[in-house]
N, C-alpha and C positions, 0 to 999 in steps of 0.2 A: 215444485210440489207443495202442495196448500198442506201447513200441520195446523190440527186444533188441538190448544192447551186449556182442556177444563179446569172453570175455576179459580184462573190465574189471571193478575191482575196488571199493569206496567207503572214502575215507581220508580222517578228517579226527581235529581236536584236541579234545578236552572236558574239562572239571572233574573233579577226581576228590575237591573235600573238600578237606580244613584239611593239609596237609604238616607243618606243625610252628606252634607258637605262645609265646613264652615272654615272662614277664613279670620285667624286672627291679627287686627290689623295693629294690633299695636308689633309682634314680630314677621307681621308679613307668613307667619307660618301654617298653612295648609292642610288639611284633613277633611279623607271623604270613604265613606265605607261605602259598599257594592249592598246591593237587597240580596237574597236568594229565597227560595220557596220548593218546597217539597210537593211535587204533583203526582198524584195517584188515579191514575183512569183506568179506563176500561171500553173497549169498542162492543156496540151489540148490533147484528145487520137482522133487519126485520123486510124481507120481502127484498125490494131490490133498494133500500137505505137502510145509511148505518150512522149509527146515533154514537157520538161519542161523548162518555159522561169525565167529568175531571173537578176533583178536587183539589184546592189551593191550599197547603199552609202555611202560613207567611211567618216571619221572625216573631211577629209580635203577638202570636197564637189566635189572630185574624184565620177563620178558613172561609172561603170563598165556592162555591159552588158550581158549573157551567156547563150547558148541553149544548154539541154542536151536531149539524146535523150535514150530512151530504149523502149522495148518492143520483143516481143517473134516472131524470122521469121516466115513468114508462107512458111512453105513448102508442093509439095505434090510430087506424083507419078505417073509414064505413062508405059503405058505396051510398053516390048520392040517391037521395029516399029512405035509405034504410035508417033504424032508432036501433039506440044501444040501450042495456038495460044496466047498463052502470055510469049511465050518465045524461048530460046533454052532448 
């Protein structure tokens, strides 16, 4: 069962990769911290695609931006001879 939540948005925390890693060579001793980044999107389906919007915030108060898009072509058919008027 399809529910719609007007309104509402999806927010959560994820990995973003190696932050930084350095090696001190004079004790041979090791350190590397993890990235994370806060993402906040949101899907909106317009006809038979849906756009998905998503905001980045990174540790370094970097936000990033990005629309992706998917959804299934609609395609159809014309008998030979005939013209469509929403296309070639």
């Amino acid at each position: 069962e399809v529910q719609t939540i007007e309104n509402a948005v999806c927010m959560h925390e994820e990995d973003h990769g190696i932050l930084w890693k350095h090696t001190d060579w004079r004790t041979d001793h090791t350190a590397s911290r993890r990235s994370r980044r806060l993402v906040i999107s949101f899907v909106c389906t317009i006809a038979n695609y849906e756009y998905g919007f998503f905001y980045y915030l990174y540790m370094d108060g970097t936000i990033e931006f990005e629309v992706k898009l998917t959804g299934v072509l609609s395609t159809g058919a014309i008998a030979v001879g005939e013209t469509s008027e929403y296309g070639t």
